[in-house]
C-alpha positions as CSV (number, residue, x, y, z in Angstrom):
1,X,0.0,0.0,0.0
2,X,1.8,3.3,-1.0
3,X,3.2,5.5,2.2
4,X,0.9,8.7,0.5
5,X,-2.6,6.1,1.2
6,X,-1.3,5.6,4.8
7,X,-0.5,8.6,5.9
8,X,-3.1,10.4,4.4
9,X,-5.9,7.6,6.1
10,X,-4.2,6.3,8.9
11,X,-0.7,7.8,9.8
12,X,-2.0,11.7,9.8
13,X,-5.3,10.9,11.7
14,X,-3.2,8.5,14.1
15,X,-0.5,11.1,15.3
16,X,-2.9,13.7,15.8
17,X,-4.5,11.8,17.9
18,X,-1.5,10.3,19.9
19,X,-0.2,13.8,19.9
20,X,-3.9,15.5,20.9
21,X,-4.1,17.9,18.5
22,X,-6.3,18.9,15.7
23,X,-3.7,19.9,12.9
24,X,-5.7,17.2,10.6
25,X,-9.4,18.5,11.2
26,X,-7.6,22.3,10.3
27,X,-5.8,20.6,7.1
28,X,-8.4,18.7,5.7
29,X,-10.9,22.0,6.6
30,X,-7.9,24.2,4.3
31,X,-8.0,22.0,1.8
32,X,-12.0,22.8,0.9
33,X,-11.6,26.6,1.9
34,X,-8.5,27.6,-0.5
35,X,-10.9,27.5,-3.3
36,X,-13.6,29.7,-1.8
37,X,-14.3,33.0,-3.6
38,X,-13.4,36.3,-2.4
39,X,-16.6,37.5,-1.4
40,X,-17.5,34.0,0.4
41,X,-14.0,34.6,2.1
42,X,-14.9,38.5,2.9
43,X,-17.7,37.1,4.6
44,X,-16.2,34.6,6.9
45,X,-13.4,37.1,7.6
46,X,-16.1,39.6,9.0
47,X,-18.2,37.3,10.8
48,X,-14.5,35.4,12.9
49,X,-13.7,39.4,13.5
50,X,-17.0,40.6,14.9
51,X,-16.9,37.4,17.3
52,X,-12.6,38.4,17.9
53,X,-13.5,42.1,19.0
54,X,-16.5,41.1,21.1
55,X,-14.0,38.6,22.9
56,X,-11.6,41.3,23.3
57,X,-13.5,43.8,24.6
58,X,-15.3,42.0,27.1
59,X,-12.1,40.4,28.1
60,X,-8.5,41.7,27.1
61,X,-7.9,45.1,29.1
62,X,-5.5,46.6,26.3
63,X,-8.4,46.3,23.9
64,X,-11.0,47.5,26.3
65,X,-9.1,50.6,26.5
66,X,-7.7,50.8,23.2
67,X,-11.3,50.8,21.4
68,X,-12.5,53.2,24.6
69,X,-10.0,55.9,24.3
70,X,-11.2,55.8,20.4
71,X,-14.6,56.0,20.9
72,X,-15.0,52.7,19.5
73,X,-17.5,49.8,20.3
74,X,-17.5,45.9,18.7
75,X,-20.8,47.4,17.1
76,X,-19.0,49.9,15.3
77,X,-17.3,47.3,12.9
78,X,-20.1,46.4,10.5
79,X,-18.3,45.8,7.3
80,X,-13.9,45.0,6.9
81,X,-13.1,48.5,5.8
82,X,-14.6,49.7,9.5
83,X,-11.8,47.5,10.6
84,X,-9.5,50.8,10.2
85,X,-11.2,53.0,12.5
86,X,-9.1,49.9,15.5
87,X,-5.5,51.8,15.9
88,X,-2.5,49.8,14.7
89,X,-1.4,48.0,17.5
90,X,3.1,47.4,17.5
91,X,4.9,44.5,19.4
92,X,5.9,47.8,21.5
93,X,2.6,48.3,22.7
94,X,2.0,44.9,24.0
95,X,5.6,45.1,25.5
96,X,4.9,48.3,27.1
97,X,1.3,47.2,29.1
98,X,2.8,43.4,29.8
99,X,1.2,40.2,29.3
100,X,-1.6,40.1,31.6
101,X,-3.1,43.1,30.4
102,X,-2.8,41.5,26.7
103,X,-4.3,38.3,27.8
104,X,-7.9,37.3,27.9
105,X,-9.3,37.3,31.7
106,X,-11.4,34.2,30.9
107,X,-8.0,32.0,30.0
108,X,-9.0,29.4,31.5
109,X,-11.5,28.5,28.6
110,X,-8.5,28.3,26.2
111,X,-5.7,25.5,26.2
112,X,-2.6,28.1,25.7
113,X,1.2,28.1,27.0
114,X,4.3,30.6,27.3
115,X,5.8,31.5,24.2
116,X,8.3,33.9,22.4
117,X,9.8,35.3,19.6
118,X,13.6,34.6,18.7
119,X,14.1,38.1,19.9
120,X,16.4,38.4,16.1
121,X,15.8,42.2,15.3
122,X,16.5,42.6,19.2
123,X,13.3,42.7,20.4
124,X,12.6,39.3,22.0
125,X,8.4,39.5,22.4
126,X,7.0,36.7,25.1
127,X,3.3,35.9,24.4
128,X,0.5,33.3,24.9
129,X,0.6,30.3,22.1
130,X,-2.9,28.7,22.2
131,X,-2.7,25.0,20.8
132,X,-5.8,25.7,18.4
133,X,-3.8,28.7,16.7
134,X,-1.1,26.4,17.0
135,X,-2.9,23.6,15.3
136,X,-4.2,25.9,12.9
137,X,-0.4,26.8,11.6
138,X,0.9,23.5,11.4
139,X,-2.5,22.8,8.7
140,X,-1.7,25.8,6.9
141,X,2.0,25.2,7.0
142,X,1.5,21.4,5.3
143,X,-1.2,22.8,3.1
144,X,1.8,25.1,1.6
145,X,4.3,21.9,1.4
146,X,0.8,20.9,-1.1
147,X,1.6,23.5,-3.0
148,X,5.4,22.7,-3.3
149,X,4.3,19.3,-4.9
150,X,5.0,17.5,-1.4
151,X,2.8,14.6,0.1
152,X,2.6,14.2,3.5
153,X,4.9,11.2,4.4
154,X,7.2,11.8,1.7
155,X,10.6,12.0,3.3
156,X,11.2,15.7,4.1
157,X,14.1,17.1,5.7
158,X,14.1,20.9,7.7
159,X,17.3,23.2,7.4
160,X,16.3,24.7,11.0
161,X,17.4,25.8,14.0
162,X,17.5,24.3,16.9
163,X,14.5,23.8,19.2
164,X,14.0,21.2,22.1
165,X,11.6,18.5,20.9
166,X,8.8,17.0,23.5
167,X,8.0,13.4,23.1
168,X,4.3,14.4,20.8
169,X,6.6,16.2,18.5
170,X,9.6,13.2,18.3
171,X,6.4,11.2,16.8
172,X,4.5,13.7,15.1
173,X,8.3,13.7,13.2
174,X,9.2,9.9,12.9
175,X,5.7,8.8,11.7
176,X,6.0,11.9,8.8
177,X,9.0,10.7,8.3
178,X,10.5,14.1,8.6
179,X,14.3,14.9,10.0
180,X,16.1,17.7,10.9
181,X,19.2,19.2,10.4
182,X,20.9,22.3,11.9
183,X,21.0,25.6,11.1
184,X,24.3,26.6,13.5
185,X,27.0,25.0,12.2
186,X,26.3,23.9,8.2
187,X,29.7,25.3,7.8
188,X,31.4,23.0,9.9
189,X,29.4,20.1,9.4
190,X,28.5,20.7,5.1
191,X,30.0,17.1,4.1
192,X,28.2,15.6,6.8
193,X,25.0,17.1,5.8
194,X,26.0,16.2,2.1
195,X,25.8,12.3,3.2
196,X,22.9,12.8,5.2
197,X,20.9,14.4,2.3
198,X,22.5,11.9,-0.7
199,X,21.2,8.9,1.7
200,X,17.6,10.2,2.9
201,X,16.7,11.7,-0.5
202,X,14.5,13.9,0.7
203,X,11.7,15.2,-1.4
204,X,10.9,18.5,0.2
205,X,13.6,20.6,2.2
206,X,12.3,23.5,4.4
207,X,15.0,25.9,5.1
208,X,16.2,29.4,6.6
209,X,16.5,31.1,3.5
210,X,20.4,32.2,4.8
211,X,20.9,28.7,5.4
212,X,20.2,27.4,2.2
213,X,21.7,30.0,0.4
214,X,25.3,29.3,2.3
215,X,24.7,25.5,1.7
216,X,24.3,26.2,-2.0
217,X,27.3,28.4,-2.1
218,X,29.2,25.9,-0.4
219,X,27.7,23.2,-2.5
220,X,29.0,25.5,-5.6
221,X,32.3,25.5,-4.4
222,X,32.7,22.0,-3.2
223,X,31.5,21.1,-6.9
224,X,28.7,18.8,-5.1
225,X,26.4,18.3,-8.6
226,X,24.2,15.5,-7.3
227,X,22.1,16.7,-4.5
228,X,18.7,16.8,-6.8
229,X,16.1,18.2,-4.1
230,X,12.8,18.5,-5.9
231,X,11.1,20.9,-3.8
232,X,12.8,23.9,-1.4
233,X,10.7,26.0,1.0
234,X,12.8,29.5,1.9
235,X,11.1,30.6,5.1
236,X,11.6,33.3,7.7
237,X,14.1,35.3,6.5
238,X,13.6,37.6,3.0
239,X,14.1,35.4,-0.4
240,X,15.7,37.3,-3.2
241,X,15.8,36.6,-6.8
242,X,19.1,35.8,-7.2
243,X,19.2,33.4,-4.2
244,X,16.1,31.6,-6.0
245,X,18.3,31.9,-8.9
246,X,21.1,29.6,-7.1
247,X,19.3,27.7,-5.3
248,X,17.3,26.5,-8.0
249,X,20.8,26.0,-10.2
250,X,23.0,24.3,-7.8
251,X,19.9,21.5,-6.5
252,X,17.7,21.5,-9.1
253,X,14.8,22.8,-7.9
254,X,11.8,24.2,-7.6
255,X,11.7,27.4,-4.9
256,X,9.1,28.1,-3.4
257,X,9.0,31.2,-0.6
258,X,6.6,31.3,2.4
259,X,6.4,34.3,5.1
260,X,5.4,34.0,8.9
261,X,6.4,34.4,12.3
262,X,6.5,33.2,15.4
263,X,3.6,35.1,17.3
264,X,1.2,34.4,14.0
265,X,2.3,31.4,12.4
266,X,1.9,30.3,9.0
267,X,0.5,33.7,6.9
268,X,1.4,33.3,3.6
269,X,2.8,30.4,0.8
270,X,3.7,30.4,-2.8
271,X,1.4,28.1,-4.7
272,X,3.0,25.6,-7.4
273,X,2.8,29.0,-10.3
274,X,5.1,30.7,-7.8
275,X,3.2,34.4,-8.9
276,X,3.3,35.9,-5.3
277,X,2.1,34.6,-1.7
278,X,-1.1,33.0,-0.6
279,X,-2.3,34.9,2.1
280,X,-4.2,32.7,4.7
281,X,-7.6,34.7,4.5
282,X,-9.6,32.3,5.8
283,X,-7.6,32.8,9.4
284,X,-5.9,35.8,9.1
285,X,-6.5,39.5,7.8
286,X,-3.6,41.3,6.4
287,X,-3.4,45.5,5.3
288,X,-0.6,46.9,3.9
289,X,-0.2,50.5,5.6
290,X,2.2,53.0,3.9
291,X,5.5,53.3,4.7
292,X,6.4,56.6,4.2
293,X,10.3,56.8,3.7
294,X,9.6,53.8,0.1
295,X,6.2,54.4,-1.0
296,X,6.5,51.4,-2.9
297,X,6.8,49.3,-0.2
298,X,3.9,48.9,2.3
299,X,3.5,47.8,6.5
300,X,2.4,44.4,6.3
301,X,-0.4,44.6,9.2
302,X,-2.1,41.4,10.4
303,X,-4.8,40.3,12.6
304,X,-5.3,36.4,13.6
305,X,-8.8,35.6,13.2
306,X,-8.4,32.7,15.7
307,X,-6.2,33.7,18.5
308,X,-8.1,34.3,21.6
309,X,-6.1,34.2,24.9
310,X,-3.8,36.8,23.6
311,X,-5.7,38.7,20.7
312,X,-3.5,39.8,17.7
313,X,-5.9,42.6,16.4
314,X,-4.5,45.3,13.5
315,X,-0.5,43.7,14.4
316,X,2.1,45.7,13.0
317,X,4.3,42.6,12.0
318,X,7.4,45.0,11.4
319,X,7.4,43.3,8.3
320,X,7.4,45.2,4.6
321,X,5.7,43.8,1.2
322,X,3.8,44.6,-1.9
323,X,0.6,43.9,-2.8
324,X,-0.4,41.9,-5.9
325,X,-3.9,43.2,-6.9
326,X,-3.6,40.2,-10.1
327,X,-5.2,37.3,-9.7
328,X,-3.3,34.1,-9.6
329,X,-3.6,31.7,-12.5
330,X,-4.1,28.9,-9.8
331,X,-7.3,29.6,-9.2
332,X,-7.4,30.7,-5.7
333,X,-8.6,33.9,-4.9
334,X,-6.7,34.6,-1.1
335,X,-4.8,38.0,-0.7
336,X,-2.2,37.8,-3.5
337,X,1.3,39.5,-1.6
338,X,3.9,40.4,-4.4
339,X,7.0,39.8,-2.4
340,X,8.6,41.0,1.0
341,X,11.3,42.7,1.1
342,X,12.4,42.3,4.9
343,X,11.4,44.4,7.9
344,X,11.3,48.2,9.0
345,X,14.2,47.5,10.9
346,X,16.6,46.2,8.0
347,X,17.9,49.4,7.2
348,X,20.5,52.0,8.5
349,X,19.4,55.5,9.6
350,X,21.8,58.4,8.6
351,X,22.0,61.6,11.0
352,X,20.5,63.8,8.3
353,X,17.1,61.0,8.7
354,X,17.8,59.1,5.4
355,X,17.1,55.7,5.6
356,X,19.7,52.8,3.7
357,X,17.8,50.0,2.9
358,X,18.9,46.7,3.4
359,X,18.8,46.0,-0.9
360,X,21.1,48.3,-1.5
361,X,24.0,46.6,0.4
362,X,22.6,43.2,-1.0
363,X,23.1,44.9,-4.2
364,X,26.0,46.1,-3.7
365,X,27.7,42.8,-2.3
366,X,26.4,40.9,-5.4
367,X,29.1,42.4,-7.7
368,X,31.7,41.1,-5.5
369,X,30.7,37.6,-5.3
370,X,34.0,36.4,-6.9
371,X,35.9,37.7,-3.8
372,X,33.1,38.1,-0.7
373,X,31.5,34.7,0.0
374,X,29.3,36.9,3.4
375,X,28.8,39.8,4.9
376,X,27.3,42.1,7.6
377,X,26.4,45.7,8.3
378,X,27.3,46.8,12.1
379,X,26.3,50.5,12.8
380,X,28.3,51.6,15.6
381,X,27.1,55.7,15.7
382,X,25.9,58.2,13.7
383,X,29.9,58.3,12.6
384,X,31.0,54.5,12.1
385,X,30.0,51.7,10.6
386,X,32.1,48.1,10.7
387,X,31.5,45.8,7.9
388,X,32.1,42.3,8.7
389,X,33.4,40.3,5.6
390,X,34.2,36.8,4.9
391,X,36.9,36.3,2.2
392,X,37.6,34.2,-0.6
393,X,40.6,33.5,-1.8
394,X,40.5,35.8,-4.9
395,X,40.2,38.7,-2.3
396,X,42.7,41.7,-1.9
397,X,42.9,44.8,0.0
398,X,42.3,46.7,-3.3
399,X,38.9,44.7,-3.5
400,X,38.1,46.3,-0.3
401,X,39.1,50.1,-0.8
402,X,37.0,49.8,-4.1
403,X,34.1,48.3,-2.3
404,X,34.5,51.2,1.0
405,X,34.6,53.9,-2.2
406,X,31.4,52.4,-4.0
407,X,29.2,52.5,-0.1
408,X,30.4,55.8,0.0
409,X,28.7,56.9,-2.8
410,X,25.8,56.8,-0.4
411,X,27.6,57.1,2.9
412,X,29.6,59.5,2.4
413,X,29.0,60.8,5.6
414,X,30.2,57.9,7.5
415,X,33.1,56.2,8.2
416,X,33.2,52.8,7.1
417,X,35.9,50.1,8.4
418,X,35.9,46.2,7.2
419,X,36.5,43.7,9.5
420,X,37.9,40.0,7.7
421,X,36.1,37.1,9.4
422,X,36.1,33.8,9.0
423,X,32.3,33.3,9.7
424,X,29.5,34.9,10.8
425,X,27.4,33.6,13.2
426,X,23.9,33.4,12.9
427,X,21.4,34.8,16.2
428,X,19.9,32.3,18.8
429,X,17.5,31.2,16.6
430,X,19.5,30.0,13.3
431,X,18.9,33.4,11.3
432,X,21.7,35.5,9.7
433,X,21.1,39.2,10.5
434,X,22.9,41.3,8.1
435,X,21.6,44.8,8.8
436,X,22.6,45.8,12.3
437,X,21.7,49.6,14.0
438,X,23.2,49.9,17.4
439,X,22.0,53.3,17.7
């Protein structure tokens, strides 16, 4: 009997069970709704939202006085453009008032647990999970894998960081035959994870987009030409074309991107035509808010349709993107997002108030591939900047003075020193952070 049959029928309904959780009733639930209309969609988004502000402000205190010192009631929200009269709500906010005044009084009708972000752009945020929202994220997440051409029990392996795995999770894993292998130190161990890939054959790999991006440049250099991968999911960290480019060259792959986070989950997937994101709509609703220093680019803004214990209403992710207002050839009509192009806080802020976006370094550091295999931006002050390098052999202090006279050309009020490293190491979750303000 083929491993798709079982796990579909027996293997998937089995560990969801063992592991008491309702990932399958979400997934087989996402599997009917991705091909609702918009206006069917529209409709459910409005009803979840009335029933999420109700909840709120009967019992979140930062919402009951949010909507208050607005002059705002639940009743107020009659149709999803009302839902711009709510403020925009920042991870500051929530950090400023605590957690208790962010959680639901009533929590003991909700199954929830202490979480937290990675803290990555140096803001660690602690929250309540809630194993429904939870559940809900893992569906979406393996509907997305779907969409990469991936069946569940398929071997599948995670480019990942590390996180400490509870008994549910070890079987959840082994019965999906799904593996893991780490983020930290692909540098150290790359031949090792060569022979592991070569022997698993995996037919899906879900990765840190910096993570796959080093293993394919180390892959290129290495000459490893036999690592066919059929499907690769970049995830939580920005996915540009020219790392699609390589990726795709040196493994032979599809790409497919997908954005989330911690705090929300799954939001959005590319489908198999790869022409933008999916945008979860039936769970989530997400704005795009100007963002004044690149009008082109927009605040990704999201609320979580079914987190209750700690509400997510009008969430500025931090995150920036583009909307798509074409349809996708697919055939599903969710929120279309174009492509995002990392968060508020990739980007160095001058004294005059200018702001240098993280592209324009990536841009930059593309023309010196044949001599800089990494990098990363350290603002110091107003006045100095370090930028860490790593080498390549091919590299000469001539490379460098041309490269300190070409950033000039937009810092030219800064002083710029390079620093030769042999690596740089990624933050505590597994993500490379290139862009760093210490102002």
């Amino acid at each position: 009997m083929p491993r798709k049959y079982l796990t579909i029928n027996l293997i998937f309904p089995l560990v969801s069970k063992i592991t008491k959780r309702k990932f399958w009733k979400f997934y087989r639930q996402s599997i009917a709704t991705q091909w609702m209309k918009k206006d069917e969609l529209e409709k459910m988004q409005l009803v979840k939202f009335k029933n999420l502000l109700k909840h709120s402000y009967e019992n979140v205190p930062y919402y009951q006085e949010l909507l208050e010192k607005n002059g705002l009631n639940p009743t107020d929200i009659q149709s999803l453009a009302d839902i711009k009269k709510i403020p925009i709500t920042t991870k500051s906010d929530l950090q400023k008032v605590g957690i208790k005044k962010t959680s639901a009084t009533n929590l003991e009708k909700f199954d929830y647990y202490n979480d937290s972000t990675s803290g990555s752009t140096g803001e660690p945020f602690s929250f309540l999970g809630e194993t429904k929202h939870r559940d809900i994220s893992t569906a979406l997440t393996i509907r997305g894998y779907n969409w990469a051409g991936y069946q569940p029990g398929e071997p599948m392996i995670s480019l990942w960081g590390y996180h400490k795995e509870n008994i549910p999770t070890k079987i959840y894993k082994y019965l999906l035959n799904q593996k893991t292998i780490s983020a930290f130190d692909i540098d150290n161990k790359f031949q090792e994870a060569v022979a592991f890939i070569k022997r698993f054959k995996p037919k899906l790999l879900v990765a840190y987009t910096s993570a796959i991006v080093q293993f394919a440049k180390l892959c290129e250099i290495n000459e490893i030409k036999n690592l066919h991968i059929p499907a690769i999911i970049a995830s939580a960290e920005t996915l540009y074309p020219e790392h699609r480019k390589l990726i795709e060259k040196i493994f032979s792959a599809k790409v497919f991107n997908r954005y989330g986070s911690r705090e929300l989950g799954e939001i959005a997937h590319e489908c198999e035509q790869c022409n933008g994101l999916h945008v979860s709509d039936e769970h989530l609703i997400v704005e795009f808010e100007p963002f004044e220093q690149f009008p082109k680019w927009k605040k990704i803004i999201v609320t979580h349709l079914d987190k209750y214990a700690m509400p997510l209403i009008r969430y500025d992710t931090g995150d920036l993107g583009i909307v798509f207002d074409k349809k996708c050839p697919c055939g599903r009509e969710l929120t279309l997002i174009k492509e995002v192009n990392g968060r508020t806080t990739d980007f160095l802020r001058l004294k005059s108030g200018k702001l240098i976006p993280f592209l324009y370094f990536n841009y930059i550091f593309e023309q010196y591939g044949p001599f800089i295999k990494g990098f990363q931006i350290i603002q110091k002050s107003w006045e100095n900047i370090i930028i860490k390098i790593i080498p390549t052999e091919q590299y000469s202090e001539n490379v460098g003075k041309n490269l300190i006279q070409k950033l000039s050309e937009e810092l030219s009020s800064v002083k710029m020193e390079i620093e030769e490293v042999k690596s740089i190491l990624p933050s505590k979750s597994g993500k490379k952070i290139t862009v760093i303000s210490e102002i």
